[in-house]
N, C-alpha and C positions, 0 to 999 in steps of 0.2 A: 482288618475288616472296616468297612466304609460304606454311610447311608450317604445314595446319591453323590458318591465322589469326596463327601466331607468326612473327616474322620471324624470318628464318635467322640473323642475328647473335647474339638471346637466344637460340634452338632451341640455337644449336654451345655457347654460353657453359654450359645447363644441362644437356647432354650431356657437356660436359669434368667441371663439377662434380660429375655421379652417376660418372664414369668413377672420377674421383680416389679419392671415398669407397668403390665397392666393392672399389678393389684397394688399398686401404690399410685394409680392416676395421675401415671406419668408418663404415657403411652401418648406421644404428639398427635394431634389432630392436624397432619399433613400428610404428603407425599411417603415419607420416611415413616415415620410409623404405619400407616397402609399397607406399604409393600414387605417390611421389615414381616409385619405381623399375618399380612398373607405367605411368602414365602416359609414362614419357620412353621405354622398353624399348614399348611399344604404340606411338609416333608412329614410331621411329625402323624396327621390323621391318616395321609396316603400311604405310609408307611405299614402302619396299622394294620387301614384297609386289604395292602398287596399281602400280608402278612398271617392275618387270620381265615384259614381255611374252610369255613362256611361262608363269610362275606364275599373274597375274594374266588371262589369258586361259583357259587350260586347269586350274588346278592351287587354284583359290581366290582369289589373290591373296593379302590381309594378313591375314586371317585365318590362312591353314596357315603362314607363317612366321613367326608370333606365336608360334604352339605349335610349332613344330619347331625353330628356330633355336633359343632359349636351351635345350630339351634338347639340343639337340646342344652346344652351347657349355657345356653343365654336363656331358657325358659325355667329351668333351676333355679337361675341367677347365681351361679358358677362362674360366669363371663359378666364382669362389670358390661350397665350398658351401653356408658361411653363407648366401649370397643365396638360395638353393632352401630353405632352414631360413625364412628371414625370410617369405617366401611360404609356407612350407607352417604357419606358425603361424598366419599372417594368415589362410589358410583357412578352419583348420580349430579352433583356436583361438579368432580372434573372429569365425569364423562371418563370413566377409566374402559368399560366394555366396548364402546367403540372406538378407543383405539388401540386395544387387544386386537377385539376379531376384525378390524380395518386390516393390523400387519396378518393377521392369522388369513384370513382370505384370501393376501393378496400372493403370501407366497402358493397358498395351495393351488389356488386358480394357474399360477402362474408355472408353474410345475407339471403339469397337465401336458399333456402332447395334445400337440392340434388337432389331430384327428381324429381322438377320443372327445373331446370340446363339444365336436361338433357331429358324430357319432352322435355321442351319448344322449346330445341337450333334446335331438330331436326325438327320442325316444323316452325320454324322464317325463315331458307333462303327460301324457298317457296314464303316467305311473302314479302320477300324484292323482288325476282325479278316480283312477281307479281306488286309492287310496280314502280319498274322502265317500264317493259312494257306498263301498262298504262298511265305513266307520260309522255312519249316518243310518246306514239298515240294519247292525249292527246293535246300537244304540237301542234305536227304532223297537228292535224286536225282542231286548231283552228289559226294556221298559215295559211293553205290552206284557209278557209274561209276568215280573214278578209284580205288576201293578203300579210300578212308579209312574206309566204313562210314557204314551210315544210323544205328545206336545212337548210334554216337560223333558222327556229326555233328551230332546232336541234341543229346543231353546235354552236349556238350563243346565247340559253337559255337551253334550256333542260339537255345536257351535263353539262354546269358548271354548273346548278342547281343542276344536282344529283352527281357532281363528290367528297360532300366533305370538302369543305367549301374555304379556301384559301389557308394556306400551304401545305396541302395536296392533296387538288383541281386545285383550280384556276391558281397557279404558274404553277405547273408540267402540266397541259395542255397549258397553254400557249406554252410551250418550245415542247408539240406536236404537236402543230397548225405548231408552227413554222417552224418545222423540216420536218413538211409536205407540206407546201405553200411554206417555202421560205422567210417568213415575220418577221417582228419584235417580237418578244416575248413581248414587252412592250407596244405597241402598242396593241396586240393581248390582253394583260389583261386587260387594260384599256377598253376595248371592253367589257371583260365578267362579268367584275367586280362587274356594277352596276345590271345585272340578278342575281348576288348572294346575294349580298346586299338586291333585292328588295323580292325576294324567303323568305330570313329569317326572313321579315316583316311579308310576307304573312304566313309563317307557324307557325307564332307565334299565328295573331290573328287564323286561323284556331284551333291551340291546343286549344287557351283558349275557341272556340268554340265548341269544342268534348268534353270538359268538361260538358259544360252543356248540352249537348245530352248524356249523361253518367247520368247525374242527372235526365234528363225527360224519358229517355231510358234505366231504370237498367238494363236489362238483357244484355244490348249490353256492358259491361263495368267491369272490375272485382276491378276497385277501386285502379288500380294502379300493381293489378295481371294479370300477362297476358293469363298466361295458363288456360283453362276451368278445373275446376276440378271439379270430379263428384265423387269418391271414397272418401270414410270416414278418412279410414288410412293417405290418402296424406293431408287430410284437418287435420288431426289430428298432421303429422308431422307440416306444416306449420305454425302452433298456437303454436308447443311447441319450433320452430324455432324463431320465432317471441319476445314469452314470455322470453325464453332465456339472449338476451340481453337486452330487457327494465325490464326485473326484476330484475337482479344481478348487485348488487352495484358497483358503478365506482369506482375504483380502482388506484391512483398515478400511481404506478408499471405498472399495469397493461395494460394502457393507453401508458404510454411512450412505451413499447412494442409493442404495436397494430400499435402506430405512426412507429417504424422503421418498424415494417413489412411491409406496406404502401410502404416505399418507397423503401426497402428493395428488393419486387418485383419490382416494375419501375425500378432499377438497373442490376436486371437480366435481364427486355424487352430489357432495354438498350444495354447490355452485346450483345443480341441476335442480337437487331438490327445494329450494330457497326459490330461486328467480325463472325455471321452465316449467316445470313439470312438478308444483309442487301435493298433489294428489299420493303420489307413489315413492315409497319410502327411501333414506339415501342410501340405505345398505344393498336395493335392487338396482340400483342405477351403479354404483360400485362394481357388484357383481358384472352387470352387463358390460360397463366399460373395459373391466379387467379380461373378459370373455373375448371381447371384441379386439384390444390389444392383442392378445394371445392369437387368435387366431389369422391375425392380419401382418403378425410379425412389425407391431409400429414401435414395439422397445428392442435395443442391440439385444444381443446375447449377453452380455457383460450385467447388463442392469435386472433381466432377467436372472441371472446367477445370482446377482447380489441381493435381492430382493424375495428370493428361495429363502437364500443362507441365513441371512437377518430374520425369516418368520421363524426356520429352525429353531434361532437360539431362544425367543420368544417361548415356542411351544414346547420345548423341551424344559425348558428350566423353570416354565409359570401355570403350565397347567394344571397342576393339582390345588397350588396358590387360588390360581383364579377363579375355582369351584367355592372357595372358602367366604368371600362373599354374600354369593347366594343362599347359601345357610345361615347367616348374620342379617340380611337383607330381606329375601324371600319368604323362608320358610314357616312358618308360626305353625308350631308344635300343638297348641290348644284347638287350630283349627282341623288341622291334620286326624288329631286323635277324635275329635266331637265327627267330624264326616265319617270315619270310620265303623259308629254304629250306628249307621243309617245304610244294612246291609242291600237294600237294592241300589240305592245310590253309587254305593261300590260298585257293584259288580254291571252297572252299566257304564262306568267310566272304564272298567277294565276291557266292558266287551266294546267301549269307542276307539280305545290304545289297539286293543289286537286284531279289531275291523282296519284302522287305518292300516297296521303293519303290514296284515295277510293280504289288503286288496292292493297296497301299492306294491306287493313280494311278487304275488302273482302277475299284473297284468307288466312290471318289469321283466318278468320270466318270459311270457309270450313276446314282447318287442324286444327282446334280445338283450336283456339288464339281467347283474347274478340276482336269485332270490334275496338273498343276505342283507348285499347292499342296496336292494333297491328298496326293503322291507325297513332297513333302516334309516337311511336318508329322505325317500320319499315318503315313508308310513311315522316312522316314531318321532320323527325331524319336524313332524307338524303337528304333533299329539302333545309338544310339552312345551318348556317357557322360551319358546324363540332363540335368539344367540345362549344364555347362560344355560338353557337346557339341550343345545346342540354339545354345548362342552360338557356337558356331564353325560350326554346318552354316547357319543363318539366314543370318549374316554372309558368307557362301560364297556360298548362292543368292539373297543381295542380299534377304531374303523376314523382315526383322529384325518385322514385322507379324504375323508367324503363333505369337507366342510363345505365347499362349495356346492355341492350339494342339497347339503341341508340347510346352507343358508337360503338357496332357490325355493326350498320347503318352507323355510320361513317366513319370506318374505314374498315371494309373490305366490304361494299356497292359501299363507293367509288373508292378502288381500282378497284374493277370489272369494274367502269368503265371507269377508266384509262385506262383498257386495252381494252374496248369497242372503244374507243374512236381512242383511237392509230389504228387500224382494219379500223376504218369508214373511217377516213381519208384518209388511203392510198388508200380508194376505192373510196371516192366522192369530196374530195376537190383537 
């Protein structure tokens, strides 16, 4: 018997050894501790997760106990909190998420059959503002009933729900609150914070539940494909797109290539977002590039494969890992639980989550996207924390294929409504 290919004798052996160095604070504040303490803290909580039969059937599975157990265990003060220090440097200091989801995009993107690309893209923005429309009236209307207000339900869930996650969200609205009241920008986050916070809750257990309406409800779900396809030829390219890279031998050479291309692109977004176009984020300029290459056949086949195969090893082996973060990072337990009895608050962040899912499910359904995926990617992929809650709601609805996606969700869903937002303001607040 073996957890994740490692036998349980070395599994317990380097689980005692991370035990000993974080409570002896001796757990390095680099590289190697980071990852050391993400990957052993991702096997041991995801294990759990996939393991206990109410979480892992209804509530996620490893995914939500990836990000909830070690907040809870650092708001205990169970987890010294040099270890939430060590992770929150690794973040945000060397920049550890973007370049995860740089190589995670770029094999998903890249993996895609062209003619799904370009199918799908032109049928997804549809998706999305059907998405925000309903999340907004949504909001809207279940503010008006229990008395929280449609103003407030608006400016004070809704928007930062769908604006994006935090850096890309939450901060840069803050500073339009502010610019439009007058008021503290800090103050103002502190405000929006815990509606984003509790959204990315919500859309998680919701993914993990579209998953299993995907399993009771085949027809409503393509398994992780989002576009309907009904022609042979296109079904014919995507098998032999597929077969492609898990048939052809992994490669040394081949791999270390696929890895610079990876980042290689993220250097050009960079490029673009620094010195062209510095309005629009580098993650949307990434995406487009990678979109744009793919479609126009401008990388061999070979680099292509290798740059598959290298996101593989990445997501296969760090995903659970790299949810453990955002629980060290993100999450504050004190907030969590104080929003929680503020019962209309809830339950209009609940009805913003399952506005966005069901408007972006449905108007996917009419232009020819499965409900499932288009409910998840387009609707919950913008209801929670940007990259770090696209990998936890993916990993939820088993749907780790739609990152592309849900990064489009993320990043140019939320800009739209940064700019929505900036508009409102100056009309109603």
């Amino acid at each position: 018997m073996s957890i994740k290919n490692i036998t349980w004798p070395v599994f317990l052996i380097l689980v005692a050894v991370a035990v000993i160095l974080i409570y002896t604070n001796t757990l390095p504040n680099d590289m190697v501790g980071a990852f050391s303490l993400m990957l052993i803290m991702g096997l041991v909580f995801g294990e759990i997760g996939d393991r206990t039969p109410i979480v892992k059937d209804y509530l996620g599975g490893g995914p939500i106990v990836c990000i909830f157990v070690p907040a809870i265990l650092l708001h205990f003060k169970l987890l010294p909190q040099y270890v939430a220090d060590i992770m929150t440097n690794f973040m945000n200091n060397m920049n550890f998420f973007a370049f995860f989801i740089a190589i995670m995009v770029a094999g998903a993107i890249l993996s895609l059959s062209r003619k799904i690309i370009i199918k799908a893209s032109i049928r997804y923005v549809p998706a999305l503002l059907g998405g925000i429309i309903v999340s907004f009236l949504a909001a809207a209307g279940v503010g008006l009933i229990t008395g929280y207000g449609v103003k407030d339900a608006i400016f004070d869930i809704a928007i930062p729900v769908m604006g994006g996650g935090v850096g890309a969200g939450a901060l840069p609205l803050s500073q339009i609150y502010a610019g439009a009241t007058g008021g503290d920008a800090a103050t103002i986050l502190s405000t929006i914070m815990p509606a984003v916070v509790l959204a990315n809750v919500v859309a998680i257990l919701v993914g993990a539940q579209l998953n299993r309406l995907g399993k009771k409800r085949p027809k409503l779900t393509g398994n992780g494909l989002i576009l309907k396809v009904e022609d042979k030829e296109l079904m014919a390219e995507i098998e032999a797109d597929t077969n492609k890279s898990d048939t052809t031998p992994m490669d040394v050479k081949t791999l270390g290539a696929g890895f610079l291309i990876c980042l290689g692109f993220y250097l050009i977004a960079l490029l673009i977002n620094k010195f062209i176009f510095p309005g629009i984020h580098t993650f949307v300029w990434l995406i487009l590039l990678l979109t744009v290459a793919k479609a126009a056949k401008l990388l061999p086949e070979h680099l292509e494969v290798g740059t598959i195969q290298w996101s593989r090893i990445w997501t296969k082996n760090l995903i659970y890992g790299a949810l453990i973060p955002i629980g060290l990072g993100f999450v504050n337990i004190t907030t969590v639980v104080g929003a929680l009895t503020n019962v209309s608050y809830l339950l209009v962040i609940v009805a913003t989550v399952l506005g966005a899912a069901i408007g972006a499910g449905l108007v996917g359904h009419f232009v020819g996207l499965y409900f499932v995926e288009s409910s998840i990617s387009g609707g919950l992929c913008m209801a929670n924390m940007a990259q770090t809650g696209d990998l936890a709601v993916l990993s939820a609805a088993k749907r780790m294929q739609l990152l592309p996606f849900a990064a489009f969700s993320s990043r140019i869903g939320g800009s739209i409504i940064l700019v929505l937002a900036g508009l409102l303001v100056s009309m109603f607040l």
